[in-house]
MOPAC internal coordinates of N, CA, C and O (Angstrom, degrees):
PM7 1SCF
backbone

  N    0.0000 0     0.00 0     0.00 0    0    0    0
  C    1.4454 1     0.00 0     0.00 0    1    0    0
  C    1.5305 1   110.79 1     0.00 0    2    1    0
  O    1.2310 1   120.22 1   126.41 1    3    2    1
  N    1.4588 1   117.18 1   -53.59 1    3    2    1
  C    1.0177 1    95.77 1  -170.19 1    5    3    2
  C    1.8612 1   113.94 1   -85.24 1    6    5    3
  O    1.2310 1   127.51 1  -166.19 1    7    6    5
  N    1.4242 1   103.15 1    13.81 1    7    6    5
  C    1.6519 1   106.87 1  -173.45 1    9    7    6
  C    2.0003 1    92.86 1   -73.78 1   10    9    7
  O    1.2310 1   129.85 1   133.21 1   11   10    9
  N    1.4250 1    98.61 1   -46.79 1   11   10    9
  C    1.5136 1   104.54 1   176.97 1   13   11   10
  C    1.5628 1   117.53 1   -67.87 1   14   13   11
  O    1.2310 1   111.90 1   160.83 1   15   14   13
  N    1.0778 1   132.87 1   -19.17 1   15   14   13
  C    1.7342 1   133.91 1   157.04 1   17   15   14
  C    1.8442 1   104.18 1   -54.25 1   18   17   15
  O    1.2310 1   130.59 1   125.76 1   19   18   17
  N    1.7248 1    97.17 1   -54.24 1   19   18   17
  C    1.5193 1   104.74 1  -177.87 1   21   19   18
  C    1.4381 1   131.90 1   -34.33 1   22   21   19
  O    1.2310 1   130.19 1   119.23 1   23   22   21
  N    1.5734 1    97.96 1   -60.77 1   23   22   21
  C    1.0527 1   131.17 1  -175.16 1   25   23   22
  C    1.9950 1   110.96 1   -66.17 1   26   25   23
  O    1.2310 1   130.67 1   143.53 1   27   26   25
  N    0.9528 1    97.01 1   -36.47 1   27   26   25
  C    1.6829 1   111.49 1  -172.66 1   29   27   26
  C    1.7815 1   101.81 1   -74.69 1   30   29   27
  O    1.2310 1   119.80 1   150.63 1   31   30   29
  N    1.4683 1   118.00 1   -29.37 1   31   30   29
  C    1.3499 1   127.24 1  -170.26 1   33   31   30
  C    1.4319 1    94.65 1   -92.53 1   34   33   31
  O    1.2310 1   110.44 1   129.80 1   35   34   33
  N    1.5609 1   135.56 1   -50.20 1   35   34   33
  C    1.6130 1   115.93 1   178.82 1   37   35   34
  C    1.3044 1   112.16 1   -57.33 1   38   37   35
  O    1.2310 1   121.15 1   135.18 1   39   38   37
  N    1.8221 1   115.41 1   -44.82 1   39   38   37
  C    1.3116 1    99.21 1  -160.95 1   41   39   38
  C    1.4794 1   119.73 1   -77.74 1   42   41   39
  O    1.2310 1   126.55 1  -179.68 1   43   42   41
  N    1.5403 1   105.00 1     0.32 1   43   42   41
  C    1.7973 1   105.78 1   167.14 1   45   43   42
  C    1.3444 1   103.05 1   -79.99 1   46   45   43
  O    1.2310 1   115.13 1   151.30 1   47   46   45
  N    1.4295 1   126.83 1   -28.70 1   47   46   45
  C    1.0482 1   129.73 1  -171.59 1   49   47   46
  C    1.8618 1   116.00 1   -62.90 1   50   49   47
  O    1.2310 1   139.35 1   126.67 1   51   50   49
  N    1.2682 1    80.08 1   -53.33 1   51   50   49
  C    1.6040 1    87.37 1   175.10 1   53   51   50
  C    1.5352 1   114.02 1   -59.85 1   54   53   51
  O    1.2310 1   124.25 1   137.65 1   55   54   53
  N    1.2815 1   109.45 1   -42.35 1   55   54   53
  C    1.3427 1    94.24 1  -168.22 1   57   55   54
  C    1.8253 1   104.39 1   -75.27 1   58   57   55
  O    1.2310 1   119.14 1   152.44 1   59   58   57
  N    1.2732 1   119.25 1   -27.56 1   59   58   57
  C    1.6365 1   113.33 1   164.13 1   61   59   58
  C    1.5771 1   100.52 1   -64.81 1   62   61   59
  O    1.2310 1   108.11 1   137.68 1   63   62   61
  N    1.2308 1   139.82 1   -42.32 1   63   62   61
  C    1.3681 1   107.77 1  -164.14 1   65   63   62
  C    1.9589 1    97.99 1   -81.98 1   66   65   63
  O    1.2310 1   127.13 1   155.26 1   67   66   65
  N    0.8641 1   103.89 1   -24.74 1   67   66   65
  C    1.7676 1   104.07 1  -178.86 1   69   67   66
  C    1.8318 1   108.56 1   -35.02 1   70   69   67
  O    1.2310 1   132.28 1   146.17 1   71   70   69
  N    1.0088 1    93.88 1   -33.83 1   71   70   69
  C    1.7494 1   120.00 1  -162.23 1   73   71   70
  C    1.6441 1   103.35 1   -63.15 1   74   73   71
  O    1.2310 1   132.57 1   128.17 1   75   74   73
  N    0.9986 1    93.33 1   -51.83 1   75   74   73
  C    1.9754 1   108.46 1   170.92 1   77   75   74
  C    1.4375 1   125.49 1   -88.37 1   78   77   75
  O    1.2310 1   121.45 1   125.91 1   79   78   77
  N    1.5025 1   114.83 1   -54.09 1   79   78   77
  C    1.0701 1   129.70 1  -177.05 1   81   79   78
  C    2.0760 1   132.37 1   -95.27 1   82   81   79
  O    1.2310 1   107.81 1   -70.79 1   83   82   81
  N    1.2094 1   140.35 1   109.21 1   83   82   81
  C    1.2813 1   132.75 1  -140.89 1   85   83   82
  C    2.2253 1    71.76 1   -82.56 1   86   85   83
  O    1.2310 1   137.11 1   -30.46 1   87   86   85
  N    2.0266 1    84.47 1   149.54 1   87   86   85
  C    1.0061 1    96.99 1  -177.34 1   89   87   86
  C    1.7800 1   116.61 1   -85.52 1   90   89   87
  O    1.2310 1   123.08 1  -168.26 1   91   90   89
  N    1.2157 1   111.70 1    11.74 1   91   90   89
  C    1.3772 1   101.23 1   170.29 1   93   91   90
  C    1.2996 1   103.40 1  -121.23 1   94   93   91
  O    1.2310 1   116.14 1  -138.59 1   95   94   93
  N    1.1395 1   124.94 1    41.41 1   95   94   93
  C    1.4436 1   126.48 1  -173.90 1   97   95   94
  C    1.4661 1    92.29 1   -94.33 1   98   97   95
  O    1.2310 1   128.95 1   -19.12 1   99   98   97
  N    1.7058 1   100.36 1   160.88 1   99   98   97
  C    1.8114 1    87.65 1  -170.49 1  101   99   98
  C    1.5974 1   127.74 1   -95.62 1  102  101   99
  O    1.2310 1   130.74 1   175.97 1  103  102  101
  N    1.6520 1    96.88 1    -4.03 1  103  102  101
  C    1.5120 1   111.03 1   157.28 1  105  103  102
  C    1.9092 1   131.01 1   -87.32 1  106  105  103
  O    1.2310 1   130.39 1  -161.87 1  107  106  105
  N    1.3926 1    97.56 1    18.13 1  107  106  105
  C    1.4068 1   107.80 1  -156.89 1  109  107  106
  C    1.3932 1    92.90 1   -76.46 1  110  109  107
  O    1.2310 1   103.64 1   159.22 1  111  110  109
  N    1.3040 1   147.72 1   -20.78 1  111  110  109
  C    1.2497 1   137.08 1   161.17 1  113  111  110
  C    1.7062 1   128.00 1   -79.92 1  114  113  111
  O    1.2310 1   123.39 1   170.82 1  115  114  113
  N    0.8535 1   111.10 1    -9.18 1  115  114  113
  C    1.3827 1   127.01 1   165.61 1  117  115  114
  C    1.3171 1   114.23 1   -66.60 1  118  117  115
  O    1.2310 1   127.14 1   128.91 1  119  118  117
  N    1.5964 1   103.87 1   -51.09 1  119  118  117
  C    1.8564 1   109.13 1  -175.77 1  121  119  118
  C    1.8069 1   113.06 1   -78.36 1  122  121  119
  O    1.2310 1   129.90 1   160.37 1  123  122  121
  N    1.8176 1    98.52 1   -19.63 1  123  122  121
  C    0.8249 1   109.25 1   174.52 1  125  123  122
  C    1.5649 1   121.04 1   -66.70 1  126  125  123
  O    1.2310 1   116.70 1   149.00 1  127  126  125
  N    1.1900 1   123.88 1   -31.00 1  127  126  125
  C    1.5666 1   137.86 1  -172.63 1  129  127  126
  C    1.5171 1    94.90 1   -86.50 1  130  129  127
  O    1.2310 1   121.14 1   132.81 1  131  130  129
  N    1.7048 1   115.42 1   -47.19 1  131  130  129
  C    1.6780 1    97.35 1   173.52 1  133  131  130
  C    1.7582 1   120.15 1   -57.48 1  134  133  131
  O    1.2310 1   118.38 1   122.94 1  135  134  133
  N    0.8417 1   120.69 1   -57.06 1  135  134  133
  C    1.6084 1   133.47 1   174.34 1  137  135  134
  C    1.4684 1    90.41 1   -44.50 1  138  137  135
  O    1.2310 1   104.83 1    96.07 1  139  138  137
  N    1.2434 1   145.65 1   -83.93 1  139  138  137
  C    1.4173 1   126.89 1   171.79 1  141  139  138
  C    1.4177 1   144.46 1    -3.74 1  142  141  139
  O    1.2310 1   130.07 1   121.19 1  143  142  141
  N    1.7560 1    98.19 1   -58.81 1  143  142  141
  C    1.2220 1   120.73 1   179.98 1  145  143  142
  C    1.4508 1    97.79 1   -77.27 1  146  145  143
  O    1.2310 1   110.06 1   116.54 1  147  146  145
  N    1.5041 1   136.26 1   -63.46 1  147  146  145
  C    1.0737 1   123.54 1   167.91 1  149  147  146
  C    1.5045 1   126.22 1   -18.78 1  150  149  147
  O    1.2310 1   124.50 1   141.20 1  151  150  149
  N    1.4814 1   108.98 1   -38.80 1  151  150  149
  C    1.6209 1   116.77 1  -156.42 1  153  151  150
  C    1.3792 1    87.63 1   -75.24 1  154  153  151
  O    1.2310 1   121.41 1   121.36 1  155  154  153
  N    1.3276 1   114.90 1   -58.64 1  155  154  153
  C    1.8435 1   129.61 1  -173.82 1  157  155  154
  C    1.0814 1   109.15 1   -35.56 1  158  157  155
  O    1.2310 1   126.31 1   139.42 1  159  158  157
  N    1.4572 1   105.47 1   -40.58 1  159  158  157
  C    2.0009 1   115.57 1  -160.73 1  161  159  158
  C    1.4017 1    97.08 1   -80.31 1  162  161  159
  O    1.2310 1   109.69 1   136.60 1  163  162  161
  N    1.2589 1   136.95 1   -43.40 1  163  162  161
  C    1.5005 1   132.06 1  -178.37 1  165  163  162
  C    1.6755 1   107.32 1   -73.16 1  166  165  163
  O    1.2310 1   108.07 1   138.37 1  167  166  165
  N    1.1046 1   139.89 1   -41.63 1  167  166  165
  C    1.4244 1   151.60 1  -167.54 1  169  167  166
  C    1.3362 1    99.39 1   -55.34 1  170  169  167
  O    1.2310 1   124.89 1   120.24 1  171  170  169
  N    1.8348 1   108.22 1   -59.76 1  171  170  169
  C    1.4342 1   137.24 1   165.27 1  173  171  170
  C    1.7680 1   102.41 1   -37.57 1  174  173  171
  O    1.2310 1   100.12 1   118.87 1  175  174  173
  N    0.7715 1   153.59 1   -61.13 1  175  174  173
  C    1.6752 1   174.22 1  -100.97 1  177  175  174
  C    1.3790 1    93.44 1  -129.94 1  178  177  175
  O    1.2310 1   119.26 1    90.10 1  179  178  177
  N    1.7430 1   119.02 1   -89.90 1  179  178  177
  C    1.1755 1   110.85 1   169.37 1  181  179  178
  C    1.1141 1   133.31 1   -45.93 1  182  181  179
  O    1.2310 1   102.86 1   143.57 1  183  182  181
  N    1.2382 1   149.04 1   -36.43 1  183  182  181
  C    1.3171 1   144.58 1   161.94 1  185  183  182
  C    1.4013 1   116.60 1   -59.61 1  186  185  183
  O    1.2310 1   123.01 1   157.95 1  187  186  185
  N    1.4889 1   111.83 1   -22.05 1  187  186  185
  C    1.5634 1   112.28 1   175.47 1  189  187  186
  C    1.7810 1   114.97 1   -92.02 1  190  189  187
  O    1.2310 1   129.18 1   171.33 1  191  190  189
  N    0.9032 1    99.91 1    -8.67 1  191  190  189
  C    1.7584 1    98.01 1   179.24 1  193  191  190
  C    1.5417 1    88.31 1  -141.72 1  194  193  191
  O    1.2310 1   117.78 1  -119.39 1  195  194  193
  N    1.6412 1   121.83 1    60.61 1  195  194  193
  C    1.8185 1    95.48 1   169.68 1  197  195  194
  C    1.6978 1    75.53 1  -121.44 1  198  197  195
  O    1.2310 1   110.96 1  -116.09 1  199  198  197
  N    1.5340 1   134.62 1    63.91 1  199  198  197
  C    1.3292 1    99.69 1   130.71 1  201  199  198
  C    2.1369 1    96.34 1  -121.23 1  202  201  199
  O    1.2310 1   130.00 1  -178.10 1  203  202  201
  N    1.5699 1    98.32 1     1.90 1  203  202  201
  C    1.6250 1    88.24 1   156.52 1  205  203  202
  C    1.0068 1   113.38 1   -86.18 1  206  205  203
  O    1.2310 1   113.14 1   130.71 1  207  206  205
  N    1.8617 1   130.57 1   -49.29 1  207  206  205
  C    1.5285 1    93.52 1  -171.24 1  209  207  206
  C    1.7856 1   118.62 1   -50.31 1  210  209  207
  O    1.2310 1   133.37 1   135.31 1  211  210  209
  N    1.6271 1    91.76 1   -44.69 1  211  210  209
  C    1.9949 1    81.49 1  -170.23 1  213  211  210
  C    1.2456 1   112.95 1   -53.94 1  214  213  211
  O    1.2310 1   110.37 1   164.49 1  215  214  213
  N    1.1941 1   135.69 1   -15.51 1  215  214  213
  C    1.7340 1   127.39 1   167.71 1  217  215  214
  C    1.2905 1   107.09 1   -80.18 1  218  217  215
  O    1.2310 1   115.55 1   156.54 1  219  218  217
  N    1.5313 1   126.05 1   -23.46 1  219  218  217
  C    1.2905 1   102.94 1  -174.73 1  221  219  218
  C    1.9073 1    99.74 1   -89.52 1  222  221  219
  O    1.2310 1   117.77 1   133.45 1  223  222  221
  N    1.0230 1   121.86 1   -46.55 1  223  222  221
  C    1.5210 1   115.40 1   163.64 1  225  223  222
  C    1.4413 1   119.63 1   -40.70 1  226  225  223
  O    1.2310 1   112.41 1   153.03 1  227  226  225
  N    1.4426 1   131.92 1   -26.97 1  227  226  225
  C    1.4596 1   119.06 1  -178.92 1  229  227  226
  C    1.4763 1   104.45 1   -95.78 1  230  229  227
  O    1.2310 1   120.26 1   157.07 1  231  230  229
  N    1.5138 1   117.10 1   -22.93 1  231  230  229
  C    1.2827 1   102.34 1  -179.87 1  233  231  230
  C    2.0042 1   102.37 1   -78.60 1  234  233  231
  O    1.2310 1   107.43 1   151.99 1  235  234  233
  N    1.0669 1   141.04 1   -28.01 1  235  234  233
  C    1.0496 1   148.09 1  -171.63 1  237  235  234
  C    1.8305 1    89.58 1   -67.09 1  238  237  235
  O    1.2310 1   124.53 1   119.02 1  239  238  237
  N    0.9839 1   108.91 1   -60.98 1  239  238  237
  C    1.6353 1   106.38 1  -173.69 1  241  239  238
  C    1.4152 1   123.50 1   -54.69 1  242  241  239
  O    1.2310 1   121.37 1   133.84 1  243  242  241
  N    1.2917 1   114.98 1   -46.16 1  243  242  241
  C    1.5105 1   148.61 1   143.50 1  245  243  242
  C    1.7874 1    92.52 1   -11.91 1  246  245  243
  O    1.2310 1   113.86 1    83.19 1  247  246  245
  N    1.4824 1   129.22 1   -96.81 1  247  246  245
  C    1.3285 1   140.17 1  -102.17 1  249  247  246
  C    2.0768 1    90.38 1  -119.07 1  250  249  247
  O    1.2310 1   129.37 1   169.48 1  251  250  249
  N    1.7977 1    99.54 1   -10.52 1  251  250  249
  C    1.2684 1    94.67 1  -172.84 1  253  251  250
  C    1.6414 1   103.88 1  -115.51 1  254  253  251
  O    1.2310 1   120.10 1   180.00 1  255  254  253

């Protein structure tokens, strides 16, 4: 299970680092593991404060 979480987070990764970086370049996996970790670190974030964001999104929806 979590080999398939893994796998689902490089290959977004890659295709965001593709965007900047040419894929046969010889650091292209390096930037690739940062963009990863990045991805982890926000996923991590949202899941840790998503019952504020969803209050702060319903009250925004709410009042406008």
């Amino acid at each position: 299970m979590i080999n398939l979480i893994a796998r689902a987070i490089l290959f977004v990764a890659a295709a965001i680092t593709s965007w900047f970086v040419a894929e046969d370049a010889a650091n292209f996996s390096s930037y690739q593991m940062t963009v990863g970790l990045i991805l982890v670190a926000a996923l991590v974030a949202v899941g840790a404060f998503w019952e504020t964001l969803a209050d702060l999104f319903r009250s925004k929806k709410d009042s406008g």
